[in-house]
N, C-alpha and C positions, 0 to 999 in steps of 0.2 A: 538116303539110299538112292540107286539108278531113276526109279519111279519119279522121285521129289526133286531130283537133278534135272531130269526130261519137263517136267512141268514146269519148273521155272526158269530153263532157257527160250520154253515157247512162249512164254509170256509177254507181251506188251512191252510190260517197261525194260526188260530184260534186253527185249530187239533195242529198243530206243537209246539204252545205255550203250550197246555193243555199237549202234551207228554213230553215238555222239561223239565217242575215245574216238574212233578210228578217224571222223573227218575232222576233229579237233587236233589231231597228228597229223594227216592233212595240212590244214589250215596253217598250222605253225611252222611246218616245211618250206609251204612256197613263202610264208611272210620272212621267213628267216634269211632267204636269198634274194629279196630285196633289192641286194649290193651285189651279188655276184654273176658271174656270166655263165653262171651253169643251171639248169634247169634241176628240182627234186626229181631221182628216180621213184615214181608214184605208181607204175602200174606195176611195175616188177616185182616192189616188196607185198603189195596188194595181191597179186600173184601168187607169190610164195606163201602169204599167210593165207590163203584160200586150199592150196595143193598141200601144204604141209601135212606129213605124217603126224597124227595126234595118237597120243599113248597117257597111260596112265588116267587118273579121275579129272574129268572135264565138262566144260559146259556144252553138249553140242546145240547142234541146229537153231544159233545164237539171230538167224536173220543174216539176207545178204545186204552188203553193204554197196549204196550207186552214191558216185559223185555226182551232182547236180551241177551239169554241164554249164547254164548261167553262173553257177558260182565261179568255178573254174576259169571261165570266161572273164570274168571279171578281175577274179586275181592277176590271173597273167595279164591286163591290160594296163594295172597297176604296177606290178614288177615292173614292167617297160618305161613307164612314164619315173618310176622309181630311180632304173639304172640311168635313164635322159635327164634327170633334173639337175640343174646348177647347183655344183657344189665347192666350194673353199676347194682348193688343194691342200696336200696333207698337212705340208710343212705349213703353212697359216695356219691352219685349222688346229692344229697342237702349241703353237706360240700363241694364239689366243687364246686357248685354254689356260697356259701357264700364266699367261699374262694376268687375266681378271679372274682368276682361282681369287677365293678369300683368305689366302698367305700361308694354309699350315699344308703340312704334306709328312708321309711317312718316307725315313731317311733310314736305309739298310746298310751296314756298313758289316765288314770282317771282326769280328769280336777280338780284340785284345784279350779279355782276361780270359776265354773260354776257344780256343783256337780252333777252326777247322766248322764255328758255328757263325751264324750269321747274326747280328743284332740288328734291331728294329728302334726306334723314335719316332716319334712326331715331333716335329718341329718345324719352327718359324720362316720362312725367307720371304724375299722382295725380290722379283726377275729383275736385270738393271736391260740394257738397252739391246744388249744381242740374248738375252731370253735365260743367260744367266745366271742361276739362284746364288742367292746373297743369305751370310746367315752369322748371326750373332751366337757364339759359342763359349758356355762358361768351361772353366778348364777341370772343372767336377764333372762335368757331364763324362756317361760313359761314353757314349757316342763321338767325343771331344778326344778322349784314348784313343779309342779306337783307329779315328783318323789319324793321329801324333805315330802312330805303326803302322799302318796302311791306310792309303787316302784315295785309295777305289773305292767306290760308294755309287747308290743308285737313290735316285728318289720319284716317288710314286705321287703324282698328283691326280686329281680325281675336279671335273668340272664343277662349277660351282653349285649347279645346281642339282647334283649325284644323289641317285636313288636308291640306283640299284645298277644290273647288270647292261640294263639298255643305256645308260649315260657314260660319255667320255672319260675316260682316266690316261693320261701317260707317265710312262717309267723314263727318266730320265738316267742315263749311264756314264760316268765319269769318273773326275780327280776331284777332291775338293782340300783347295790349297788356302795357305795362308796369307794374306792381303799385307802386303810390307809396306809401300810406299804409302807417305799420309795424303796426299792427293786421290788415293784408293779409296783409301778409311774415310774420307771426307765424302765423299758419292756414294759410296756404300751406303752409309748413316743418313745421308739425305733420304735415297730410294727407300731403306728399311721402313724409317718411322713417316714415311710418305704412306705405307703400307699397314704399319703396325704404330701408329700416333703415341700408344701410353707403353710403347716399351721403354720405359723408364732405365733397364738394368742395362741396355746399350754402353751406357756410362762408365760403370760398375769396372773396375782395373785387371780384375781377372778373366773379361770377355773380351774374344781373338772373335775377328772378322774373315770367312772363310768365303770365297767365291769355288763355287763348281764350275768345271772346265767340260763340258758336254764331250763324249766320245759319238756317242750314236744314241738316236730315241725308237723306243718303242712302243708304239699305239694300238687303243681298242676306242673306236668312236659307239661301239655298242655293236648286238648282236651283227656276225657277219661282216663287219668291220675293224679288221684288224692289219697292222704291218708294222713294215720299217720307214725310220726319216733318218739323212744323214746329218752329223754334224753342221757340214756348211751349208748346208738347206735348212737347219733347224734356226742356227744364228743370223744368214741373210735374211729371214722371212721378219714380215711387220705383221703385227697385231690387226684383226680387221676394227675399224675405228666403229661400228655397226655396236657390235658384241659388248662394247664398253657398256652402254645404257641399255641393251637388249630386256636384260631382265626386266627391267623399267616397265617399258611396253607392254612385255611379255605378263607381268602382272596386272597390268592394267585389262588388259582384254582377256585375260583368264577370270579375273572379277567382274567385269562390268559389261563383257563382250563375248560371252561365249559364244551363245549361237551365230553370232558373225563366222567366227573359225571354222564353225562345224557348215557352214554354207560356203564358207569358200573351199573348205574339202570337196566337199558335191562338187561344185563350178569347175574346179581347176583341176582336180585329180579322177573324180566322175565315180566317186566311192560315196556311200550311205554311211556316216557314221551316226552313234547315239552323242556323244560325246567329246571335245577337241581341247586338250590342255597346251597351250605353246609353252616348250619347255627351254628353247635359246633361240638364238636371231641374231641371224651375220646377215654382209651385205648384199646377200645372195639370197635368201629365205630363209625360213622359219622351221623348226623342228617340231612336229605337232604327235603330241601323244594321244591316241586316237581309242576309240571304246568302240566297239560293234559286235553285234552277233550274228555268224553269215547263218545261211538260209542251212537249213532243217539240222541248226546247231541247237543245243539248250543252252548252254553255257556261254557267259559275254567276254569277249578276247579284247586283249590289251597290247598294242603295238608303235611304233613310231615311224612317221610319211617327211617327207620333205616336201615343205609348200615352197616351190619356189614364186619368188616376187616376179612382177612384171617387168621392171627393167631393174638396174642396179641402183643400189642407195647411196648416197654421200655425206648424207649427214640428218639426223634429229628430223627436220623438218621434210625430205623425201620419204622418212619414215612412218611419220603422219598422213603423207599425202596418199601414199602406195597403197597403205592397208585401204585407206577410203575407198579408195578407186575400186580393190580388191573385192570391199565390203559391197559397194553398191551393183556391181556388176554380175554378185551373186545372190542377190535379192530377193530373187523368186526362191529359192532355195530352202531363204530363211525360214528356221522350224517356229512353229505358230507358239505362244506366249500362253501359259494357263490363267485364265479370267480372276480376277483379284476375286 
């Protein structure tokens, strides 16, 4: 009843949940824009849910809700260092994705036997040198139809290390035609099983060689990051040489080095975190998936920062050196070790 509705909006935990939703919506706002040049409208909707007309059965007098101007504070000084940090341009940044993907991807094509519907695959390719996907196609496959009637087709790669919604993915959009000349076939076959070693059925007489002809790409580098690349920007771009062995590293100091990361967030970014997973690494920085609970939150939020390096890398062994430098210079930082 009214009585037992009034009592337990004035309660305690009842304020504490009503304040945790609203700066956890908050929190995820300004972390979401990151990458953009627009600020969350924060006091207006705050506004509006304070004046709104309420009708019907409800919690009232749920506690007011105050942002904690240090937090605030603090966000926005991250936003900023956020939207300033070196980053890949697009067009690299999507040819190295496709490049050092682990070979499989989903290929959407116009359905032959069901017309007007779209069909899906997963399947094999190897980029050749302008970013190209290359694909060994048996003449059973539907998706094989499909293309022999129309050879508009898209395909969706997703980075290698894809989780979920924060990790890179791109759709590539195109033709994908059939490789005539044996000079073709012969590169083709190298790049493929350069990429795919026991593909054995390469071989096999009823598998055609199809190269896709990129029209235009379309990117999601993760929340907030999203566009276009054009063809001739997608094919003139190189692979950053960083990204090849990224993961390498990236494992190694997610095993063996974590609180280093979580200290050079303090140091370079000037953020608290609990927690710091480096999820890729070009020659530019580090993509750090970061764990923290801001101040008079309950609940621990999960996001991704860009560390950028101190100067640019070249190769394997500036990689080694940079983090060092990185590591030592944020040393005071470092969170303290629990006693064996």
């Amino acid at each position: 009843d009214d009585s037992t509705t009034r009592r337990l909006a004035d309660s305690p935990s009842m304020k504490r949940a009503g304040n945790g939703l609203l700066l956890g919506l908050l929190v995820a706002s300004l972390w979401s824009t990151a990458f953009l040049g627009t600020r969350p409208v924060v006091k207006s909707r705050l506004a509006l849910h304070a004046e709104e007309r309420q009708t019907g059965h409800q919690v009232k007098n749920a506690g007011t809700f105050q942002v904690d101007e240090e937090e605030m504070a603090l966000q926005v000084k991250v936003k900023e260092h956020q939207e300033a940090a070196p980053k890949l341009d697009a067009a690299t940044e999507v040819r190295t994705l496709v490049q050092y993907n682990h070979g499989f991807a989903v290929m959407s094509t116009n359905s032959a036997s069901m017309p007007g519907f779209p069909g899906g695959s997963v399947v094999g390719f190897a980029p050749d040198q302008q970013g190209r996907a290359l694909f060994s196609f048996s003449s059973m496959s539907s998706h094989t139809q499909d293309l022999i009637k129309d050879k508009r087709c898209s395909l969706t790669v997703a980075s290698k290390e894809f989780k979920g919604a924060a990790d890179g993915r791109v759709n590539l959009l195109g033709e994908a035609v059939p490789l005539e000349s044996e000079e073709e076939i012969a590169e083709a076959k190298k790049l493929y099983l350069e990429k795919h070693p026991k593909a054995f059925w390469v071989e096999f007489g009823d598998f055609t060689w199809y190269r896709m002809e990129v029209k235009t790409v379309r990117f999601v580098g993760g929340f907030a990051r999203a566009g276009s690349v054009t063809a001739e920007a997608y094919t003139a771009a190189t692979p950053d040489p960083i990204a090849g062995f990224g993961p390498a590293v990236a494992g190694h100091m997610n095993d063996d080095h974590r609180e280093a990361t979580v200290a050079m967030i303090r140091n370079y970014i000037g953020i608290d975190v609990e927690d710091a997973e480096i999820t890729s690494m070009d020659s530019l920085g580090m993509y750090v998936k970061v764990s923290r609970k801001p101040k008079a939150a309950d609940q621990m939020q999960q996001f991704k920062l860009r560390l950028p390096f101190t100067r640019q890398l070249e190769n394997r062994k500036d990689a080694k050196e940079v983090i060092v430098e990185m590591t030592r210079a944020s040393s005071e930082f470092m969170p303290a070790k629990a006693d064996a």
